[in-house]
N, C-alpha and C positions, 0 to 999 in steps of 0.2 A: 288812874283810868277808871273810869266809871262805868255802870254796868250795860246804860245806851250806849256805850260806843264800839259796839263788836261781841262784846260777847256775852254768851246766850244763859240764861240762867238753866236750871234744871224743869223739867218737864214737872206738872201737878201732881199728883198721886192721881191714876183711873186717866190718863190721859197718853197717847202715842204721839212723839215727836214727829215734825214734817218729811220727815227722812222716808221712816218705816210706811207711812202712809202712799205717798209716792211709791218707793218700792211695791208695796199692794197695789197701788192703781196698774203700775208695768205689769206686773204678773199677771193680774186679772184679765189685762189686754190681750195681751202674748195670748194666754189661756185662750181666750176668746176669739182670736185673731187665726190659729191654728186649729179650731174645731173649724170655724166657718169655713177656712181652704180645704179641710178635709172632706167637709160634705160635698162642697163643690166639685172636687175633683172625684171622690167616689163613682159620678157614674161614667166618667171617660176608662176611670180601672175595669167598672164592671161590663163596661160593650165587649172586653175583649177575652170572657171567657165566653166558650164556645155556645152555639147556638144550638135550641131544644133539638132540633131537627140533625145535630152534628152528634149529641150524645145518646139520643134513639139510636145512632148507627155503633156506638162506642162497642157494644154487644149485643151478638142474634142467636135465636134458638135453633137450631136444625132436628129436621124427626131423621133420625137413621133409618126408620123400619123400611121405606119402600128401597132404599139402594138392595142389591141384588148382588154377591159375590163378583165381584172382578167388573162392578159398574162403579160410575163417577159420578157424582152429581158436583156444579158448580152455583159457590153459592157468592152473593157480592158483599162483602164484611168493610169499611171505611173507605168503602170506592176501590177494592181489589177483587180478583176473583180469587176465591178459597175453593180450590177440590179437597172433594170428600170423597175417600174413595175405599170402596170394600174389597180388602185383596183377597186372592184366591188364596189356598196352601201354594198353594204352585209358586205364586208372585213373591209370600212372605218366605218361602226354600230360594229362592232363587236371589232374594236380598240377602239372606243371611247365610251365603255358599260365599259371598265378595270377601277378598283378603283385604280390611279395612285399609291395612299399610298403602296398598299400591292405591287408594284414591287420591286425587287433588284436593279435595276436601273433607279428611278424614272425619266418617261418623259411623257407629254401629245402627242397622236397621231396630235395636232395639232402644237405644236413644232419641230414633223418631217418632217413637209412636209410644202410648200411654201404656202403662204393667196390667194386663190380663187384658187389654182391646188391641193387642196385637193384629188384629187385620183392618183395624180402621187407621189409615195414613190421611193425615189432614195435613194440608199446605198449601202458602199464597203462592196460585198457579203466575209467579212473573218471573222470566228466565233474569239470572243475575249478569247475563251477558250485559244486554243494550233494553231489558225490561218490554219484551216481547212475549205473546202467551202462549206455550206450548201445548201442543196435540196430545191427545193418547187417556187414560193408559194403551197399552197394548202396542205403543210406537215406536220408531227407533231401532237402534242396534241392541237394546237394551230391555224390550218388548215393558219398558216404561213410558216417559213422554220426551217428545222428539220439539225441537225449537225450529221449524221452517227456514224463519227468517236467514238466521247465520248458520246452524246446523249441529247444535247444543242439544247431546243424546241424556237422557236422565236415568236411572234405572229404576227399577220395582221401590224403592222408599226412597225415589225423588233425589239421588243424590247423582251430582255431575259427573259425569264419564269419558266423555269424548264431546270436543266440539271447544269454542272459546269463551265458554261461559267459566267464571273463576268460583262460585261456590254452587254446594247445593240449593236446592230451593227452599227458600226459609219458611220456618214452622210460626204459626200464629198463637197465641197463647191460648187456648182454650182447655177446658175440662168436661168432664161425662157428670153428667147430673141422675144418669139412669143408664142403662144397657143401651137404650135406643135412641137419647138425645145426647146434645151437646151442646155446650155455650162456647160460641168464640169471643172472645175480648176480653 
C-alpha cells in the first residue's frame, strides 16, 4: 500500500493538521454565534427591570416634625397608604397593658415600632381582611383603627382584635435617619 492511497503522512514542522484547524473555525463560530444572541437578546432582559418612575417610588423621605402627638399623617409609599402616626403616652400604655397570648396575631407593641422612637407607629394602613383602608386612629373598640367595610377593630400598635381580619397590619421596612425623619423602603 502506498502512501496515495489513504493514508496521510505526518504534518510539516510549523504547520496544524486540517482537523485542529476546523475545530478553531467551530469554536471561533460558536464564540461568535453566542456573543451575537447575547447582545440581541440583552435588551428584551433589560425592558423588564423596573421603570425610573417605579424606583423613585422604591423609597420616600417623610419630615416627622409637623405630626403632633396622637395625629396621623398618611403618606403613599409603592402605591399603598403608610400611617405615620405619633402616639400619645396614653396610646403607647394602653398597647403595652394587652396580654400578647390572648391575641390572634401574636406581637409585642414593642416589636412594632423602632428602640428609643417608641411613639412613632409606622404601618401599610390596608386591612389584612379583604384589603380595605381603615379609619382612625382614635376608632373602634380599640380607640385604634376600625375597618368599616367588614368591621376589623385594630388596637393602639395596629394590631388585630376583633373583627375577621386574620393579621395585624403589616410594618413597611423603614429606618429613622434623624429624630424627625424617616425613609421607608
Amino acid at each position: 500500500m502506498s502512501n496515495s492511497e489513504g493514508l496521510r503522512s505526518a504534518p510539516a514542522a510549523g504547520t496544524l493538521p486540517d482537523g485542529t484547524r476546523r475545530d478553531f473555525l467551530y469554536i471561533a463560530t460558536a464564540a461568535a454565534g453566542t456573543v451575537g444572541t447575547a447582545l440581541a437578546v440583552w435588551p428584551f432582559i433589560d425592558q423588564m427591570n423596573p421603570s425610573a418612575d417605579v424606583l423613585a417610588l422604591a423609597s420616600i423621605d417623610v419630615d416627622l416634625s409637623p405630626v403632633e402627638p396622637g395625629q396621623q399623617i398618611v403618606v403613599k409609599w409603592q402605591g399603598k397608604p403608610v400611617f405615620v402616626v405619633n402616639r400619645t403616652k396614653k396610646m403607647i400604655e394602653e398597647a403595652r397593658a394587652v396580654d400578647v397570648e390572648r391575641l390572634r396575631d401574636p406581637a409585642t407593641d414593642e416589636a412594632r415600632v423602632k428602640p428609643g422612637h417608641d411613639q412613632w407607629l409606622i404601618m401599610i394602613g390596608i386591612c389584612t381582611h379583604l384589603g380595605c383602608v381603615p379609619i382612625g386612629p382614635h376608632e373602634g373598640d380599640y380607640d385604634g383603627w376600625f375597618c368599616p367595610c367588614h368591621g376589623s377593630h385594630y388596637d393602639t400598635a395596629g394590631r388585630i382584635r376583633k373583627g375577621p381580619a386574620p393579621k395585624n397590619l403589616p410594618l413597611p421596612p423603614y429606618r429613622f435617619v434623624d429624630d424627625s425623619h424617616i425613609v421607608i423602603g
